[in-house]
C-alpha positions in Angstrom: 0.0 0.0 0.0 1.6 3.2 -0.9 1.5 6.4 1.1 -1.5 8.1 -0.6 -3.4 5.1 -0.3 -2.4 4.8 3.6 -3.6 8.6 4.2 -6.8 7.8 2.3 -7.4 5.2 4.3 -6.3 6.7 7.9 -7.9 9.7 7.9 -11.5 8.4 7.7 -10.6 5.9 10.8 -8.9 9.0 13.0 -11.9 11.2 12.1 -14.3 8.0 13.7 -12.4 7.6 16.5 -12.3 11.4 17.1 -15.8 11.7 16.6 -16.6 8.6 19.2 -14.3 10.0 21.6 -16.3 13.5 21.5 -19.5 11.4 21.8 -18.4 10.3 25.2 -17.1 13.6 26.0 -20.2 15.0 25.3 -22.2 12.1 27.2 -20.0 13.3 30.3 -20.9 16.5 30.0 -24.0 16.3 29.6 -24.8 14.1 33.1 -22.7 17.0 34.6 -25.1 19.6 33.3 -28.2 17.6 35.2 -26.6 16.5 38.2 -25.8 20.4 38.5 -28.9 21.8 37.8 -31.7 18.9 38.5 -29.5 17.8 41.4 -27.5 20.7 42.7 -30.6 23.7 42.3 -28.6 25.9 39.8 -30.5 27.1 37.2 -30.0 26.3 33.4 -28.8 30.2 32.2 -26.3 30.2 35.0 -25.2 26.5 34.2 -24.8 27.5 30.9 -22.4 30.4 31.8 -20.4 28.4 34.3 -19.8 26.2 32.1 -19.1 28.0 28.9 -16.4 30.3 31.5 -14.6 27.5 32.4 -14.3 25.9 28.9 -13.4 29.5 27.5 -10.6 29.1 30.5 -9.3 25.7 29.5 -9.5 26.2 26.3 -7.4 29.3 25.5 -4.2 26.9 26.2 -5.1 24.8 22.5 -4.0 27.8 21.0 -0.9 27.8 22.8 1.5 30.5 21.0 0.2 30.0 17.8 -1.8 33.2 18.2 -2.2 33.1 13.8 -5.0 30.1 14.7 -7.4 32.9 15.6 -6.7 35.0 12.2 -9.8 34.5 10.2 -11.5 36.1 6.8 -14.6 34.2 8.2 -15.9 36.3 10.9 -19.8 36.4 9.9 -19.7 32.5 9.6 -18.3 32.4 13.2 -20.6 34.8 14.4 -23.4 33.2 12.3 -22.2 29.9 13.8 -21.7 31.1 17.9 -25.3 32.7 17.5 -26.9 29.1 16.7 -25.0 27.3 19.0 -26.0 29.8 22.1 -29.7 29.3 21.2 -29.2 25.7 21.2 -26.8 26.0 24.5 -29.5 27.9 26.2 -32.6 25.1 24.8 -30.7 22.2 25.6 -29.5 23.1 29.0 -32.8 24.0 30.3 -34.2 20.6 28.6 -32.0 18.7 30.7 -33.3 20.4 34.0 -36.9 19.2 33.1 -36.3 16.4 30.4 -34.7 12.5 31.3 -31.2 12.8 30.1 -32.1 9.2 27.6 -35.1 10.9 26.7 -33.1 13.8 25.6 -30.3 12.7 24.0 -32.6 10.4 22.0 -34.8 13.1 20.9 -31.3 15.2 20.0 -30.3 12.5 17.4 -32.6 14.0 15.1 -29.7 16.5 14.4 -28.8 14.7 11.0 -32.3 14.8 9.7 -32.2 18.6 10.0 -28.8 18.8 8.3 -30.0 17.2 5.6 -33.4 19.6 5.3 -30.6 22.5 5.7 -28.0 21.6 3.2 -31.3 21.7 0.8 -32.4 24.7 1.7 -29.5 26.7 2.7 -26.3 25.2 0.5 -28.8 24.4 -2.5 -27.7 20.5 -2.1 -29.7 18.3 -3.7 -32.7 15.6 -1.9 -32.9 12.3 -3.1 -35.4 9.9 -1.9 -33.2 7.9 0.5 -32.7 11.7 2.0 -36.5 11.8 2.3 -37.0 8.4 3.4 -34.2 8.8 6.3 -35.8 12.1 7.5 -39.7 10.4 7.6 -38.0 7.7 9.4 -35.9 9.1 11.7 -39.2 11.6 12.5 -41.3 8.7 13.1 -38.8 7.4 15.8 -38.6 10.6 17.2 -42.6 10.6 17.5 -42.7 7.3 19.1 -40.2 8.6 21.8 -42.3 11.6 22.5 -45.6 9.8 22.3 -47.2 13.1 22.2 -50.7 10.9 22.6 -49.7 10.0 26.3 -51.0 11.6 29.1 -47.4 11.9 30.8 -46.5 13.5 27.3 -44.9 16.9 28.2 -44.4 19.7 26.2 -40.9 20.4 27.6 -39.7 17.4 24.9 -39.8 19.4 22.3 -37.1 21.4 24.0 -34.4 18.7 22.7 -35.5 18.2 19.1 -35.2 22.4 19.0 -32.0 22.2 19.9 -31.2 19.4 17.3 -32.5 22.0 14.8 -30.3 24.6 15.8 -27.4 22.1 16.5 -27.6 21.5 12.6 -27.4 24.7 11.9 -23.9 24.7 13.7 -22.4 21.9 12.5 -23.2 22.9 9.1 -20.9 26.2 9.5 -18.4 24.3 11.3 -17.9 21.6 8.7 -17.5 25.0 6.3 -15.3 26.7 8.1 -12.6 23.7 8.7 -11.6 24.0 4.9 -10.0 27.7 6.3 -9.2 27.3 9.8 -7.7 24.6 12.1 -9.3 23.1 14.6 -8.0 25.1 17.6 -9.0 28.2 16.5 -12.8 27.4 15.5 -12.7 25.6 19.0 -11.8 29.0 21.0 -13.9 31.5 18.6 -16.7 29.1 19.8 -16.2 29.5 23.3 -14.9 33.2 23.1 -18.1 34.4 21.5 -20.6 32.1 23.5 -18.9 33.3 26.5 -20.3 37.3 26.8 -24.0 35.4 25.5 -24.0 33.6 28.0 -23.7 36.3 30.3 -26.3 38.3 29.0 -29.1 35.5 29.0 -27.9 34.9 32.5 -28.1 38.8 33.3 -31.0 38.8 32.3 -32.7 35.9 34.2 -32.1 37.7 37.6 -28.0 37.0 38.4 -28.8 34.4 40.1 -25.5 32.6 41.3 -25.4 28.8 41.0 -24.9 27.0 44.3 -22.1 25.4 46.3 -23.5 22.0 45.3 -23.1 22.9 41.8 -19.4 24.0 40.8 -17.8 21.1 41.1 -20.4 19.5 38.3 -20.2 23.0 36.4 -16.1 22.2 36.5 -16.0 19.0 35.3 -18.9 20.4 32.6 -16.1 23.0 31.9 -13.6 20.5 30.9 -15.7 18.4 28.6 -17.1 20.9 27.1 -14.0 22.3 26.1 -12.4 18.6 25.0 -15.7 18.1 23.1 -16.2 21.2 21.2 -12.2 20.3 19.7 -13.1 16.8 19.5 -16.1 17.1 17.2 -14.4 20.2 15.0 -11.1 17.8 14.7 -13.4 15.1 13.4 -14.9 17.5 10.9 -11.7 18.4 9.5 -11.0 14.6 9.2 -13.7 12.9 7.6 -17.0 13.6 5.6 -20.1 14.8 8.5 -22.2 12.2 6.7 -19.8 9.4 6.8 -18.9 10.4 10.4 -23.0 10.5 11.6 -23.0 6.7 12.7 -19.7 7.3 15.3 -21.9 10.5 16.7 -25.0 8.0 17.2 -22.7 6.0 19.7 -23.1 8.7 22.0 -27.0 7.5 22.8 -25.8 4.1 24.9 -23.0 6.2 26.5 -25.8 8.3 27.9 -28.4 5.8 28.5 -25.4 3.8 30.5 -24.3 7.2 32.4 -27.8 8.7 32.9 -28.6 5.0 34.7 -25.3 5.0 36.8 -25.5 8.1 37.9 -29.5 8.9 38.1 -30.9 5.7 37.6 -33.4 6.6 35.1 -34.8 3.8 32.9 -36.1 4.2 29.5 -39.2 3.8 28.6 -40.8 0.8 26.9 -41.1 2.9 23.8 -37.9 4.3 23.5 -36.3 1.0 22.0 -38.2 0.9 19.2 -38.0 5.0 18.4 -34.5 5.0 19.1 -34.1 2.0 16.6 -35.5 3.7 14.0 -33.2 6.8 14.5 -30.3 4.7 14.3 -31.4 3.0 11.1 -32.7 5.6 9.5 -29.2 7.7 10.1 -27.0 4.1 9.5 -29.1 4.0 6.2 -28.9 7.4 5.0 -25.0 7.0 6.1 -24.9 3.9 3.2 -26.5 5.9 0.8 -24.6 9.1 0.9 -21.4 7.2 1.1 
């Protein structure tokens, strides 16, 4: 095998292994976000901002002295990109205060069907039936989960599949922008411009402060987010975001297993089969597109 064919070949393999290790990063972070708000009292606007100051703190040191990481002809994207992730920050944070973390993170994998409806409609990409089919699938699933004709059906589920939407929306400018700009510096832009947000949401809730109980989640919540933010845009810049969907969707066992461990909650019966069919539907739409 000669050297082109080895890169070929790597580079695909490091961007799934990237993108599984930010799944579990991410599945850390977010029991850390419910243990400090459902657990600790602290309320989801000022978990958001702990967290996001503390990730903005560790994360500064990926740029190192290579201060050139941070030079961009991109600005708008990033702002573009900072302003969808906040909204989706500030929706999934105070899901997780009022949703089930498996419940959640189920209803969140409809990310990729929203991708798809946006590179339509925003990068002019074309829909093919398997597209189509994937999306009614992966919908259907998502209905099954939410079983909005239960009487324990509460509104406050919707809260997830919101921030999916806007989720998209980001991952969409940050699979753009990693054809300009390293990893590093798309990493810290993130957190630099979520950062001042944050604080006005929170400012604007009241200033309330989170408790003692809760900083040493918010910490840990810090770190992650930090790792996971580089983790996911270091997968981008390694592999294809379709081909790398099925490694993200590895991320709903690691939080069904944490969310049990550390909160005991047990899945419905009718999250099986919903979850199944947003697995498929994104494993089939994954065979397709490749």
């Amino acid at each position: 095998m000669n050297q082109t064919t080895s890169l070929i070949t790597s580079a695909p393999l490091r961007g799934a292994a990237i993108m599984t290790a930010a799944g579990a990063a991410f599945a850390g972070l977010n029991v850390a976000t419910q243990w400090a708000t459902m657990t600790a009292g602290a309320s989801a606007r000022a978990a958001a901002l702990g967290q996001y100051l503390i990730a903005l703190a560790l994360g500064v040191p990926l740029i190192g002295r290579d201060w050139q990481a941070l030079k961009t002809s991109h600005f708008g994207l990033h702002i573009i990109r900072v302003l969808l992730a906040a909204a989706g920050v500030q929706v999934w944070v105070y899901g997780l205060s009022v949703v089930p973390i498996w419940q959640a993170i189920a209803l969140a994998m409809t990310s990729p069907f929203f991708v798809v409806a946006g590179a339509a409609l925003i990068l002019g990409e074309r829909v093919t039936p398997p597209r189509i089919t994937a999306v009614a699938v992966g919908f259907t699933g998502a209905m099954i989960i939410l079983a909005p004709w239960s009487e324990a059906f509460s509104w406050h589920a919707l809260l997830p599949v919101a921030a999916a939407a806007l989720w998209a929306g980001t991952s969409l400018a940050t699979k753009r922008l990693t054809a300009f700009e390293p990893a590093s510096g798309i990493t810290v832009y993130l957190l630099l411009l979520l950062t001042p947000l944050n604080l006005l949401v929170w400012a604007g809730s009241g200033l309330a402060m989170p408790p003692a109980a809760a900083w040493a989640a918010l910490l840990i919540g810090g770190a992650l987010t930090a790792l996971a933010q580089y983790l996911l845009t270091a997968a981008y810049a390694s592999a294809d975001a379709t081909y790398l969907q099925p490694f993200d969707d590895l991320k709903l066992p690691l939080n069904i297993l944490l969310g049990w461990l550390v909160f005991g909650f047990a899945p419905t019966l009718g999250f099986w089969p919903g979850a199944a069919l947003i697995v498929a539907a994104s494993l089939y739409l994954m065979r397709r597109e490749s």
